[in-house]
C-alpha positions in Angstrom: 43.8 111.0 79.6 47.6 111.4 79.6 49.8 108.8 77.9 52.9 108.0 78.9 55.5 108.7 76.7 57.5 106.2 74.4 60.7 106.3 72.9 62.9 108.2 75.2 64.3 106.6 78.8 65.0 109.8 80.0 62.2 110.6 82.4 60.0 114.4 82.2 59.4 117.0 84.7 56.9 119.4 84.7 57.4 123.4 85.0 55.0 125.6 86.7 52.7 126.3 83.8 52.7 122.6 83.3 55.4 122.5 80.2 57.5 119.4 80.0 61.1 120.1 81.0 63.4 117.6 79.7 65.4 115.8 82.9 69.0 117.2 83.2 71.1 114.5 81.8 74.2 113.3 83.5 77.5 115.7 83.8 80.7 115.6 83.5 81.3 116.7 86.7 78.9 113.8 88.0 80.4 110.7 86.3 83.8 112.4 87.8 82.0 112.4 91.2 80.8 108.7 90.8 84.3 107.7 89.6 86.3 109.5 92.3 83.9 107.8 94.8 84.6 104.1 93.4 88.0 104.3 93.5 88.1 105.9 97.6 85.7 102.5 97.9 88.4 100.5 95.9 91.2 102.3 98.1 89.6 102.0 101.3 88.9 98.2 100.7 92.6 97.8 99.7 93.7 99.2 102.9 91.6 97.1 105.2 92.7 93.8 103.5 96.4 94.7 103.8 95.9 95.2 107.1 94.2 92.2 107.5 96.9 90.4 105.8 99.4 91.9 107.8 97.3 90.6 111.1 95.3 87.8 110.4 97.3 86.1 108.0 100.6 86.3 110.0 99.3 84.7 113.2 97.2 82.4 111.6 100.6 81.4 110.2 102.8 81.4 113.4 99.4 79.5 115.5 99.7 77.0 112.8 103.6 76.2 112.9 103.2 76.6 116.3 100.1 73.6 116.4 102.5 71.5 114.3 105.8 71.9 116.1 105.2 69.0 118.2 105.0 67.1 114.8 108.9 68.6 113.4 109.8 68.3 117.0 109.1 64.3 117.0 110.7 64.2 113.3 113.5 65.6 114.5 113.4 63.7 117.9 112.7 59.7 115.9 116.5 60.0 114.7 117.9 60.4 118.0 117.7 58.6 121.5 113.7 59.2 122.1 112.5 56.2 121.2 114.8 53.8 122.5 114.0 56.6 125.9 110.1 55.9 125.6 109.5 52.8 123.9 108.3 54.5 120.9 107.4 52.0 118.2 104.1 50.5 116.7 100.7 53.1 117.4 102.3 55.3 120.1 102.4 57.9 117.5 98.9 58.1 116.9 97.1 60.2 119.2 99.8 63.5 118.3 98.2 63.9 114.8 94.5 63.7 115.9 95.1 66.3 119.2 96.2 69.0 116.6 94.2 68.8 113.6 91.1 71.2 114.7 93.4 74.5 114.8 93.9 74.3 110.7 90.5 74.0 109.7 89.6 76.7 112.1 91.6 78.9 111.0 90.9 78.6 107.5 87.4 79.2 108.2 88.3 82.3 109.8 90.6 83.3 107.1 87.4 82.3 104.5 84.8 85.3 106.3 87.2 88.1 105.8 88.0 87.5 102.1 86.4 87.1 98.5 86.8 83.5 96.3 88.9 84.9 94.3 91.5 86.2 97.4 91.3 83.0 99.6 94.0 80.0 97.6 96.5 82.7 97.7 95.7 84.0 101.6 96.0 80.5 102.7 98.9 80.2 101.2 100.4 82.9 103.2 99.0 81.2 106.1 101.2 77.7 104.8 104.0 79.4 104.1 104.4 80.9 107.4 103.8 77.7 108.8 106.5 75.6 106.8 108.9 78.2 106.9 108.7 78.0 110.7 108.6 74.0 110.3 111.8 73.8 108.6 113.6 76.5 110.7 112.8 74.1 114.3 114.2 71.3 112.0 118.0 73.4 112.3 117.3 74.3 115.5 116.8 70.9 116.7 120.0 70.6 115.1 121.4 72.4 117.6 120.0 71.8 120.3 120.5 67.7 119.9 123.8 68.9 120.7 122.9 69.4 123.9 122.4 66.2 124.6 123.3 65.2 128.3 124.0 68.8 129.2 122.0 69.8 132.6 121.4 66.0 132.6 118.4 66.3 129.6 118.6 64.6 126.3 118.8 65.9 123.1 115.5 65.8 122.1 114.3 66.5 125.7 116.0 70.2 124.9 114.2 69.8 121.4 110.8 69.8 123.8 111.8 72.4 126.0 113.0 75.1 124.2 110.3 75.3 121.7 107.7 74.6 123.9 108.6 77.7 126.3 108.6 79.8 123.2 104.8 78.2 121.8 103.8 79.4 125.1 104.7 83.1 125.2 103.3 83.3 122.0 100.2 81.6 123.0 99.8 84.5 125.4 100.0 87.4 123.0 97.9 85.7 120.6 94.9 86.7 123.1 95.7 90.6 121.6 96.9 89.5 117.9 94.0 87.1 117.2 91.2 89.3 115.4 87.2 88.8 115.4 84.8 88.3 112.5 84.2 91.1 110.3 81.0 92.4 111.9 82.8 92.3 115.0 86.2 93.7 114.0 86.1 97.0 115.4 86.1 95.7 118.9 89.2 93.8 117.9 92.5 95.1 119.6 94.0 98.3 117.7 92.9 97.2 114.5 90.1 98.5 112.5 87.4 101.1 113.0 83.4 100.5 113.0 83.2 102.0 109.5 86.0 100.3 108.2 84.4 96.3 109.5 81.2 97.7 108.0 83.3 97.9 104.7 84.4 94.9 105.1 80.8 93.5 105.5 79.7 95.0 102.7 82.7 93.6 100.5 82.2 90.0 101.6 78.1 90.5 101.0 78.6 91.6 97.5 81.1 88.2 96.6 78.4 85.5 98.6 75.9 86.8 100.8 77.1 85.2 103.5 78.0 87.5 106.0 75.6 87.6 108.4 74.9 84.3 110.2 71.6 82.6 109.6 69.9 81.1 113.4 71.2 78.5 114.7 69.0 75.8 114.8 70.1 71.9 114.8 67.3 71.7 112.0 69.5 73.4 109.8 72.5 72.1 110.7 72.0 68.7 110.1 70.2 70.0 107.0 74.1 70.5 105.8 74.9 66.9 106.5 72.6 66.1 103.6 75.3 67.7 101.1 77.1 65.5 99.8 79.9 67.8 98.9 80.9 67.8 102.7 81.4 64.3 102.2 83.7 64.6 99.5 86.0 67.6 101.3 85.8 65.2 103.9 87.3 62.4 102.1 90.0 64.6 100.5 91.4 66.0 103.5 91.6 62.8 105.1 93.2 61.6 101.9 96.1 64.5 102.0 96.6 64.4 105.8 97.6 60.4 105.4 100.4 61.6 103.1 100.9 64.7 105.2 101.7 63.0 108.4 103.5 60.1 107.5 106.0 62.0 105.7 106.3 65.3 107.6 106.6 63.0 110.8 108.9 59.9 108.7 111.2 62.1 106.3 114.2 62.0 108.8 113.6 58.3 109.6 113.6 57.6 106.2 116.8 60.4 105.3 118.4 57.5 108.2 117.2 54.6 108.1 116.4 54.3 104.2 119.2 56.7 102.6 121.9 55.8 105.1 122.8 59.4 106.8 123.5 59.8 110.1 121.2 61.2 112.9 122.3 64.8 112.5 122.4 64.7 109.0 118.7 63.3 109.0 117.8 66.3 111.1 119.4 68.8 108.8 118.5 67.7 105.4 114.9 67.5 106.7 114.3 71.0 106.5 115.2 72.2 102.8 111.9 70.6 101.1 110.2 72.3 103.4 111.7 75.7 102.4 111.0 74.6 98.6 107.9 73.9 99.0 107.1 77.6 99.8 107.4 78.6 95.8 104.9 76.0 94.5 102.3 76.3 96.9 103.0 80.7 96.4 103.1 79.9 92.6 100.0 77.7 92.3 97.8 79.5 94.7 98.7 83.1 92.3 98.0 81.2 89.8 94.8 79.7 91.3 93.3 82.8 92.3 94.2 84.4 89.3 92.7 82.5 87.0 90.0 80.9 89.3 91.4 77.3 88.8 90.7 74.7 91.8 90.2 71.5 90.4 93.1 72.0 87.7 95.5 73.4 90.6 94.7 69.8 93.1 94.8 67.4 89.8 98.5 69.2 89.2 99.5 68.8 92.7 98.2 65.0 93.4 100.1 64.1 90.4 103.7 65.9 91.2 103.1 64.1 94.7 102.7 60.8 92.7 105.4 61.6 90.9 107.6 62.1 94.2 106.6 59.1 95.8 107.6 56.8 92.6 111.1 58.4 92.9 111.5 57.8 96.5 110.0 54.5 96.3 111.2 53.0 93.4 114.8 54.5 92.6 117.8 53.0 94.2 119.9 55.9 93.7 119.9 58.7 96.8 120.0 61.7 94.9 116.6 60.5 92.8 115.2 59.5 96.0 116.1 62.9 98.0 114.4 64.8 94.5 111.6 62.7 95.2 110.5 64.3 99.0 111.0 67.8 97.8 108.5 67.4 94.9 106.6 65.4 97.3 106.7 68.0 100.1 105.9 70.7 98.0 103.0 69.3 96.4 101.2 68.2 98.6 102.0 71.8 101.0 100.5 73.0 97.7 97.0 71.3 98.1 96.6 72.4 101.7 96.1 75.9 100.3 94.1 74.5 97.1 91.9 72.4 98.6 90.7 74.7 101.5 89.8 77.2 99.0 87.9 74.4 96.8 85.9 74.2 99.3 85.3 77.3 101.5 84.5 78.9 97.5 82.0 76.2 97.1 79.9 76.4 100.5 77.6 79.4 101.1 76.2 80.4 105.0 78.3 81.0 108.2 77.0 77.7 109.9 77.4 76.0 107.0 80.8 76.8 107.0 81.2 75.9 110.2 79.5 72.5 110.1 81.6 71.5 107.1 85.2 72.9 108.8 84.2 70.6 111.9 83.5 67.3 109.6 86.8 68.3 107.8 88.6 68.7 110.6 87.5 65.4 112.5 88.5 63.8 109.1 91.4 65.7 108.5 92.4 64.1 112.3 91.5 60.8 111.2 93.7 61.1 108.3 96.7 62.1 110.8 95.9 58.7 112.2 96.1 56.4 109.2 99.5 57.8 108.3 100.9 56.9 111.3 100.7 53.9 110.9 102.1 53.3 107.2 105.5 53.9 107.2 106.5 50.7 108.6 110.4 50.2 109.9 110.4 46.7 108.8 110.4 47.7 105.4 113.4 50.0 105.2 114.9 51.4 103.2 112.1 51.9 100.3 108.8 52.0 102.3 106.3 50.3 100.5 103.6 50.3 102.2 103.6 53.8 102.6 104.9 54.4 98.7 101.6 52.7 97.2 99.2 54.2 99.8 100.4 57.6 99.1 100.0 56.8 95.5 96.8 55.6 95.7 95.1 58.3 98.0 96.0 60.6 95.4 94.6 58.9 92.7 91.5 58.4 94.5 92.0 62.2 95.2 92.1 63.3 91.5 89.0 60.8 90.5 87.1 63.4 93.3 88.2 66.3 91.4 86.7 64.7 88.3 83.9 64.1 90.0 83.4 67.4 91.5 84.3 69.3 88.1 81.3 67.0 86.4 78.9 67.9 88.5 79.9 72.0 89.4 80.1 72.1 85.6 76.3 71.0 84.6 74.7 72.6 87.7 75.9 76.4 86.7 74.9 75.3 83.2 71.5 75.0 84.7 72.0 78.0 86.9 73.0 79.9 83.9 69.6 79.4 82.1 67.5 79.8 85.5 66.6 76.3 86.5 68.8 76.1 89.5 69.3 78.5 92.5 73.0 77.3 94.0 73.6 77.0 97.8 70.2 79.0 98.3 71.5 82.0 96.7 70.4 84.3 93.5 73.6 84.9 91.5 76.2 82.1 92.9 78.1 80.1 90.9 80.7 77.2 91.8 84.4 78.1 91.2 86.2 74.5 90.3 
């Protein structure tokens, strides 16, 4: 009877006249081999996400400025003659925030398949900054062109319209060639990546979640994910940052006029620098985010330098404090786009998962576009309060979900750590908060 052999993990061959051969160990030259191979991998896997940087993330960026020109357009356009024109006033402003607010989520579900956790807070910042930078650039355009007001027999903000609605368009048209596929599907993308290079890609995505390749679709399942209740709570703070998000990004130059006392140009003008701000907080906090895989700490930091900005532009009489105020405002809350899409596109696992959660988000994100139309109130120039305390109070409420969230994140991977919990159906996966 042979016994197998203790003591030793190095396994035994046999020769020809039966004598054990100890295994050839490991050489040099192999561990070289091995190591030479990980870092082509580590290359190659560099490479493809520059390039999908250079690609996806830039017109991601310019689709989203472009979705949310209308809204700097009509900011720039409430200081002029447009709504004595139209008979703007009371909820007239409201459907413009819900028609728009299915392209951000979309895209940030895209942007969520083609990168690990620990690579999405800082890629949808990218995708922001594009976006604001773009935002506060039509703001000095429409400078410019509110000049032209009566030339050709058009109004200012008729020009305002025109101009940048012509150039949404041609862009439009080249986005069908600039706009990329999934991953699995990238190779048949437009002069971008070969087969072997998407099935890196795959394989890189696979390795962070497991998640790559999309499960049946069967409305079984997908109202399965309704009975999450972290979709609910996304839900809720997205609808809670769009209120602030689209009463002041649509407001700020009624209130730079009506509430700080410049003039219609002025307003127009000195709209668009907390915008350009807010490009190095929501850069800074999304490095930091990823870095360190911080979400909830990143939002709580955010909600409260929004707070902070409100009280100074509601409760200062002084301009300068006030002005201060919507730059820390504006950039926090820019901030949080980024932070909370990668809360929770790091925190859901499956494709139609995914999905199902970036269409409840983005009918709430719509509905949140409503409500802040309707809270900055001209009857209550110059402070605003209506719209100061609501602002302050959605991000309270905001912060007491991050608590919430962090609670509960914290004690299930505790559980998942010792092996009494599988997370989001899947061996190894571990909430980032």
């Amino acid at each position: 009877m042979s016994q197998r052999r203790s003591g030793s993990s190095q396994p035994l061959l046999c020769g020809r006249a039966g004598s054990e051969i100890d295994a050839p160990q490991h050489t040099q030259e192999s561990e070289e081999d091995d190591m030479d191979g990980q870092n082509r991998q580590a290359e190659a896997e560099k490479k493809i996400r520059l390039k999908v940087d250079w690609r996806l993330c830039t017109i991601a960026g310019i689709l989203c400025s472009l979705d949310l020109l209308d809204s700097g357009i009509i900011s720039s356009a409430s200081v002029t003659t447009m709504r004595e024109d139209l008979d703007l006033q009371g909820n007239r402003y409201v459907g413009l925030p819900a028609s728009y607010s299915g392209i951000y989520p979309g895209l940030t579900y895209l942007l969520s398949t083609w990168y690990t956790r620990n690579e999405q807070q800082l890629r949808f910042a990218l995708l922001q900054s594009g976006e604001v930078i773009v935002l506060a650039t039509g703001g000095i355009v429409n400078f410019g062109l509110n000049h032209l007001h009566t030339h050709d027999n058009l109004r200012g903000w008729q020009w305002m319209f025109l101009v940048q609605g012509l150039f949404a368009m041609a862009l439009g048209i080249l986005t069908y060639w600039w706009m990329i596929d999934f991953p699995e599907n990238a190779h048949k993308s437009f002069y971008f990546i070969s087969k072997g290079e998407s099935e890196i890609a795959v394989a890189r995505i696979q390795r962070d979640r497991g998640d790559v390749n999309p499960e049946p679709f069967t409305w079984v399942e997908v109202f399965r994910h309704f009975a999450d209740p972290k979709i609910y709570g996304f839900c809720a703070m997205f609808f809670l940052l769009n209120l602030v998000s689209t009463s002041l990004s649509y407001f700020l130059p009624i209130i730079l006029q009506n509430g700080m006392g410049f003039s219609s140009n002025q307003a127009i003008l000195l709209s668009a620098p907390p915008y350009y701000y807010a490009v190095i907080p929501l850069i800074l906090s999304s490095w930091v985010g990823d870095r360190y895989e911080l979400r909830g700490p990143v939002i709580t930091f955010n909600a409260a330098c929004t707070i902070a900005g409100f009280a100074m532009l509601g409760f200062s009489d002084q301009v300068t404090v006030r002005y201060a105020g919507t730059y820390l405002a504006t950039g926090a809350y820019i901030s949080n786009w980024a932070a909370l899409n990668a809360y929770q596109a790091n925190n859901i696992v499956g494709q139609w998962k995914r999905a199902v959660t970036a269409a409840a988000v983005s009918a709430c994100n719509g509905l949140g576009g409503v409500a802040g139309s309707f809270i900055v109130r001209q009857n209550e120039a110059p402070h605003y309060m209506t719209a100061i305390w609501v602002s302050i109070g959605s991000h309270i409420l905001m912060i007491g979900f991050v608590l919430v969230f962090t609670t509960y994140f914290y004690h299930t991977n505790k559980r998942q750590k010792r092996g009494k919990k599988v997370i989001e159906r899947t061996d190894g996966f571990r909430y980032i908060y």
